[in-house]
N, C-alpha and C positions, 0 to 999 in steps of 0.2 A: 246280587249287586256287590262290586267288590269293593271294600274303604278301606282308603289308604290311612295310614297313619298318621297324625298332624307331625309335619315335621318344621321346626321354627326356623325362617331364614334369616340369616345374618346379614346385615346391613356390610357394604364395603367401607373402608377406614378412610377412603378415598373418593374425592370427588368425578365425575365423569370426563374424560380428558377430551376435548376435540383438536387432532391433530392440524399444529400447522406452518407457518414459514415467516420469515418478516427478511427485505434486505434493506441497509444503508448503504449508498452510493455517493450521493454528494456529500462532500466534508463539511463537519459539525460535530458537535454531541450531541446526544439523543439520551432519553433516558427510557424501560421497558419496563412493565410490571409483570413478573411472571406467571404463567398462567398455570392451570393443572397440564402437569406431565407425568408420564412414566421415562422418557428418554428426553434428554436435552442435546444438541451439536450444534456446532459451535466452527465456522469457518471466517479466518480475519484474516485482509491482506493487506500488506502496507503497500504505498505511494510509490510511483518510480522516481527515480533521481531526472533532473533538469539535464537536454544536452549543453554539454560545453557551445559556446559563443563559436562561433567563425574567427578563422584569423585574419590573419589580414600581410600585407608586404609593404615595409615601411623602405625609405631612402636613407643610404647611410654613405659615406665620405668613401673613397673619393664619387663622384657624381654618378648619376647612373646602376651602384653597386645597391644592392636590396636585402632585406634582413624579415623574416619571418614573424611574427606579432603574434604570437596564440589567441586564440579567444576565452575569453573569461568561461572557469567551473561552474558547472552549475548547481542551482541546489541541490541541496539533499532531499528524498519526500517525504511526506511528514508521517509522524507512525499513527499505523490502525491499534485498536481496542478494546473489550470487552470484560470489563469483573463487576462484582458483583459489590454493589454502594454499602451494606451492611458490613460485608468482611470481603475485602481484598486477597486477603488470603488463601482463601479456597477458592478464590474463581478469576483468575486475571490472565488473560489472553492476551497477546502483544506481538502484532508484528510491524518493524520498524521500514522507515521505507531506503530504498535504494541510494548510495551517494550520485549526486553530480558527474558528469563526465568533464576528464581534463587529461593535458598534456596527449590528446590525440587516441585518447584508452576509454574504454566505456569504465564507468565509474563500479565502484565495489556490490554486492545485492548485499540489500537488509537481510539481520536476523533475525529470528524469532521465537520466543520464550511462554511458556505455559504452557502449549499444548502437548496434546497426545505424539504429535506430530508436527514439528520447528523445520520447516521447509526457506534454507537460506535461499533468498531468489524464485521465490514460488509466487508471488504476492504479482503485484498491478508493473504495467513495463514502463522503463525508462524513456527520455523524450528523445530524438536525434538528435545528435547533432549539428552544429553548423556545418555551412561549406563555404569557398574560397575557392572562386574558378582562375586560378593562379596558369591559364596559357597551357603549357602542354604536363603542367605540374599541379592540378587540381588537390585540397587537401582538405580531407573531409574529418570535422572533428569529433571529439569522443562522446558517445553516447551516454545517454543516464544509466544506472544500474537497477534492476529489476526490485519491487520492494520484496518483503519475506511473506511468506504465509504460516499460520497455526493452524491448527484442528483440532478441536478437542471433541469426546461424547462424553456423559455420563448418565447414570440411571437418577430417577428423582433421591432426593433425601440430601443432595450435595446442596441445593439452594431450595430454599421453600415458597410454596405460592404465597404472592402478593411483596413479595421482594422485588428489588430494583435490581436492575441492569443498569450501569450504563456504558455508553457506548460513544468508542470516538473513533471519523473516519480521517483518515492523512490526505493531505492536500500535493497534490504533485507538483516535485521541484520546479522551480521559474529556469530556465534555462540562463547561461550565461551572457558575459556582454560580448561585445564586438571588438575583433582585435584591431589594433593601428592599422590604416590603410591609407598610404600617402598620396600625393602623386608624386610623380607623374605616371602611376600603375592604376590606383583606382581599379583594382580586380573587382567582378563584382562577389558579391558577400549573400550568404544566402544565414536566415537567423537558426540557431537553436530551439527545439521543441521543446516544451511544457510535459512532464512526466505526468501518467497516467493517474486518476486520484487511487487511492486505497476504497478499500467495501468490508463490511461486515454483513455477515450471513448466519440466522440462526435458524433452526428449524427444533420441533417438537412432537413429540406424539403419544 
């Protein structure tokens, strides 16, 4: 019969990890208690910009002669979010969201700071723009700009379990107003879209 020798096992310093994922989509804050990990990541996207308004064709002297009306910028989208409620410091993920479209251009994309990876224009899409069915001169206005994306990973030890997250997702710009549209033109006006919201996405394992 063969005996093995008693050999003493060692306890882990660490608790059992069950891998897993959580996303925020609609804007708000949110707040996360960390759970056990060995890996944390960490994907944030900002809001797209609002499209610019429609224009519109106003009457101007002498009678008859027509002048161009832009439609109103739109907003900017709101920024996405994630650090860490204890210390900011070490864990703040931020991507901003997209500007507004105007003057007939899609609007600027959001940047993005903290992460691994600051992707300008990576993040949630801008809204359309308006339109202005202006006869044989149709003019379609400037789109929202895309928000930004982060990335981050890191191994545990950066944040510790039972720590807070928290978390804020950007609201997609409102698009702009409506340009002067007089008569005796009355083009018709099609409105500006709503920029996509922003999302946070973490995962663990």
């Amino acid at each position: 019969m063969l005996i093995l020798p008693f050999r003493r096992i060692i306890p882990s310093a660490f608790p059992p990890v069950t891998p897993g994922s959580m996303a925020w989509t609609t804007p708000g804050t949110y707040t996360f208690t960390v759970p056990a990990h060995r890996n944390f990541n960490y994907d944030v996207r900002g809001a797209g910009g609002g499209g610019q308004g429609p224009g519109g064709m106003v009457l101007t002297t002498p009678p008859f002669g027509m002048t161009f009306s832009p439609g109103g910028t739109g907003d900017t989208g709101g920024t996405s979010q994630v650090y860490l409620q204890q210390n900011p410091a070490l864990l703040n993920v931020i991507g901003f969201g997209g500007q507004g479209g105007a003057n007939q251009a899609t609007g600027a994309a959001g940047t993005a700071q903290g992460g691994d990876q600051n992707i300008t224009g990576g993040g949630a899409a801008g809204g359309a723009g308006g339109y202005l069915a202006s006869g044989d001169s149709p003019v379609q206005s400037g789109y929202g700009g895309y928000g930004a994306r982060a990335t981050r990973s890191h191994l545990r030890g950066i944040i510790l379990i039972g720590q807070t997250l928290v978390i804020n997702v950007g609201t997609g710009g409102a698009p702009g107003g409506y340009g002067a549209n007089s008569t005796p033109f009355n083009f018709a006006q099609s409105p500006g879209a709503y920029g996509s919201n922003g999302a946070v996405y973490i995962s663990w394992s």
